[in-house]
N, C-alpha and C positions, 0 to 999 in steps of 0.2 A: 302213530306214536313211535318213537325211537326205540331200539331195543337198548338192552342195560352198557352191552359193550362200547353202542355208539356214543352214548352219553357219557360216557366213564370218561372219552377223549374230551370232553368240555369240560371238567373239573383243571380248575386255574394249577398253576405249579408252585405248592404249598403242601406242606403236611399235616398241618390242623385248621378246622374249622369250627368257628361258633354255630350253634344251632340256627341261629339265622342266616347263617350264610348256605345251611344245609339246605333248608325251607327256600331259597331263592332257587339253587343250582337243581333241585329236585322236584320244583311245585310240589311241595307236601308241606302241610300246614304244621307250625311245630306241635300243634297239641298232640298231630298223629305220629308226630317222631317218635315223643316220650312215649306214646302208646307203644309203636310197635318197641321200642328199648324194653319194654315189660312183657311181652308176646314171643319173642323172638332174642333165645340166648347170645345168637349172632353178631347182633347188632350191641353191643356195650360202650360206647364213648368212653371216653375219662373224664376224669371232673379237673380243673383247675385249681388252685389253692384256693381261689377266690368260690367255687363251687361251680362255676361255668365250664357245661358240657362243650369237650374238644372230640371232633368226629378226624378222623384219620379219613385218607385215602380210600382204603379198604371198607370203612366205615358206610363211607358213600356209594359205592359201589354194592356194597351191601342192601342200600337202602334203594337205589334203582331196583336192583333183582327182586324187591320184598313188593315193590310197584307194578312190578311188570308181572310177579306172578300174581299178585291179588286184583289189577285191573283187569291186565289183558290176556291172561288165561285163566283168569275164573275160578281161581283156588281160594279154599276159606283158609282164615289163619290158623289154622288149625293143621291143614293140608301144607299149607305155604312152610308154616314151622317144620314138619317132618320132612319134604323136600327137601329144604337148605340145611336140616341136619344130616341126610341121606349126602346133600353133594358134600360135604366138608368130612365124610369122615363116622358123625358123631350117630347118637344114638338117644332119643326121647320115650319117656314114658308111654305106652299105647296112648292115645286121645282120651279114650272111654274112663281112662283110670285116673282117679285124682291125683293129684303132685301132693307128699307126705311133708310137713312140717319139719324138721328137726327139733327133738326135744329144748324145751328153753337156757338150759345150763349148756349145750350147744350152739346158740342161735351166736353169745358172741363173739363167738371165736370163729364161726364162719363168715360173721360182718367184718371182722378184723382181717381174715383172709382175703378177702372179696376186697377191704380196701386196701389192702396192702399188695396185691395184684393190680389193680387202677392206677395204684401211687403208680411203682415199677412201670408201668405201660406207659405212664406220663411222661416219667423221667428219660426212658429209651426214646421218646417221641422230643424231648427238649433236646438230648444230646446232638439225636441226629440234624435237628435245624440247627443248632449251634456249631456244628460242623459244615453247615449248607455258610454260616454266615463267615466262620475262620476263611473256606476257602477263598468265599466273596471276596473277603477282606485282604487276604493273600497274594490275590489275582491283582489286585492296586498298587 
């Protein structure tokens, strides 16, 4: 099996992808997309106006590495999850320890953050194709 980098090079020259088009370039079935989207902070798509998940570049590449360490090095997700926050940087609750709710008079307002981050990630992910297309257009 390929490793994440080799694959990385097979993703077409595009900046967003539908969930099926992830499932094609990734042999991973969508249900375990959406799975791992809720296991693994890393991996977040955006949603579309329409609600359809758009995975980025990074998205993808993301999702090989979440393959290669669960297949073919044998990490639980649990292991996998603190890996890819150990390489990025971040920092997770010990495993053992359960993840705290936030109080419910909080809960909106971190929904509203959370989509008000997706929106923005969306809109920088439309600009830059809209800029892919100005140039295109340019170039004629």
């Amino acid at each position: 099996m390929a490793s994440a980098p080799q694959m990385a090079g097979e993703i077409p020259e595009k900046s967003l992808f539908r969930i099926g088009e992830v499932s094609r370039l990734t042999a991973t079935k969508t249900f375990v997309l959406r799975y791992w989207e809720s296991e693994f902070p890393t991996l977040q798509p955006v949603k579309s106006p329409t609600g359809h998940r758009l995975y980025r570049r990074e998205d993808i590449e993301t999702v090989f590495e979440i393959k290669r360490l669960l297949y073919e090095e044998g990490f639980t997700i649990a292991g996998a999850r603190k890996h890819l926050a150990e390489q990025n940087g971040g920092t997770l609750p010990p495993v053992d320890e359960p993840r705290v709710r936030p109080p419910q008079s909080s809960a909106p307002r971190a929904k509203h953050e959370q989509a008000s981050r997706a929106h923005q990630k969306f809109l920088l992910d439309l600009h830059e194709e809209l800029l892919a297309v100005l140039t295109l257009l340019e170039r004629e």
